[in-house]
Phi, psi and omega in degrees: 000132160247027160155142199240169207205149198229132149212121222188107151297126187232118196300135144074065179297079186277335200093215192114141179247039155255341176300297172332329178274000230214309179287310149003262177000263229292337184294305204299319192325314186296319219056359199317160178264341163209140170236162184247143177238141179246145146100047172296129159267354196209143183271005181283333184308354175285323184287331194275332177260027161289319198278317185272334192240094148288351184268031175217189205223139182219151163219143186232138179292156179224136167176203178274015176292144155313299229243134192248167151236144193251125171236156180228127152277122175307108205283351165265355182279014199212111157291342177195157170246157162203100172307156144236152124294107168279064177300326187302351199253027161264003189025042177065065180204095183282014179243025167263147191299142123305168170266125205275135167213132213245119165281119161264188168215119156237122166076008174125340208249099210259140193241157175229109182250113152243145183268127184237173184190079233246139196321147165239119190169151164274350175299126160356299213270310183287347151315299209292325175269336157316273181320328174291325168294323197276311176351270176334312159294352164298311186274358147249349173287336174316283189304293199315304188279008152308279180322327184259353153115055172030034138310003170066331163282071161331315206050066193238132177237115180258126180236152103180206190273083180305348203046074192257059192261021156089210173207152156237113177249113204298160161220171180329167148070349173066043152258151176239125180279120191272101175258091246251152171307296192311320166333277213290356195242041183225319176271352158289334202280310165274359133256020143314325179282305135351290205262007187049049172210155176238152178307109190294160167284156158232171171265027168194168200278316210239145177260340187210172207210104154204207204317320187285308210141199183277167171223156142284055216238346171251137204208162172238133179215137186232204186264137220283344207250332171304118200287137172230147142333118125300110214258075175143171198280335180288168180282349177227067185253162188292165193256353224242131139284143131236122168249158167135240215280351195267018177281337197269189181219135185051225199292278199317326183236045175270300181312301157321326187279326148293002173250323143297265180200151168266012188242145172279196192234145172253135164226163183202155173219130158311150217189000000 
């Protein structure tokens, strides 16, 4: 393995130091060498979570948006790092997240991890800015293999919380034309593909879980040529881990969900 990569929203993340203690927990559990936090609410949680990780390094987007994303890098797994702040994939909508994206290097080899946190809604407009966002991921993976002399290896891996819950787009009579979730995470999946990259498998179907029921809303996609784990002896055993509430049962995993987070955590490892 040459490095593993975490990413997970926790929902309306303020800190607090028994949730804090408890999202640690499930991090540390992973090791990952570099993780994503989504749906930050307070910018102290970098300090408070600098305090739990001292062997990393964090940086958080900043802008008039509520909700922030926080990343940490293991500070000995990397000869170099380089945050960006991606403002276009806020698509000129400033309460929408940018995009975090932390270029590493091992070994001569440069990898591009971006994170998304992507509209939420059934709505036209937030369906709409979906599509504009995933766009953008295209349009950088286009420039990275530009940039590297059009070998298609980018190495670019995209994580986070897509909301990939479909539309209802009004019609005449206060009827709705149903763009159903799997629709829409079946047109991520081609034009990811499009785009020389793939929709990752995961080893469960659904990421996030509250009153209306479970969803598929989190997701992974990487450059289609890039080695990942497969977390099983088949050829098509999953590239994905998701932990968290959907490991539980009951009281456990009523209590995560209200205590924790309703999104599971997505993991993966680079090979």
């Amino acid at each position: 393995m040459k490095f593993s990569v975490l990413s997970w929203n926790i929902e309306h993340f303020k800190g607090g130091v028994v949730r804090l203690k408890r999202v640690a927990v499930h991090i540390k559990r992973h090791k990952p060498d570099v993780f994503a936090l989504l749906e930050i609410e307070n910018v102290n949680v970098r300090t408070l979570m600098e305090q739990e990780f001292p062997g990393y390094d964090f940086a958080l987007t900043d802008g008039p948006q509520v909700q922030e994303i926080l990343v940490g890098w293991r500070r000995d797994a990397f000869d170099q790092a380089v945050f960006s702040q991606k403002r276009e994939f806020d698509v000129g909508n400033d309460r929408l997240r940018p995009g975090a994206l932390l270029s590493v290097r091992q070994s001569g080899v440069w990898y591009n991890l971006l994170f998304l946190h992507t509209d939420s809604g059934t709505d036209a407009p937030a369906f709409g800015n979906r599509a504009e966002m995933f766009g953008k991921t295209w349009s950088l993976k286009a420039a990275l293999d530009r940039h590297l002399g059009g070998d298609g290896m980018s190495r670019l891996v995209v994580m986070g919380d897509l909301n990939t819950m479909g539309l209802m787009f009004p019609r005449p009579a206060k009827k709705f034309l149903r763009v159903d979730a799997p629709t829409e995470v079946a047109a991520l999946a081609e034009a990811a593909e499009g785009a020389g990259m793939v929709l990752l498998s995961k080893d469960r179907p659904t990421t996030w879980k509250g009153s209306a029921g479970e969803a598929n809303l989190d997701h992974a996609v990487a450059t289609a040529t890039l080695s990942l784990r497969r977390f099983g002896t088949e050829p098509d055993a999953p590239q994905v881990l998701v932990h968290g509430w959907p490991e539980l049962n009951g009281p456990a995993q009523a209590t995560f969900l209200n205590e924790v987070s309703d999104h599971a955590s997505l993991y993966l490892e680079v090979l």
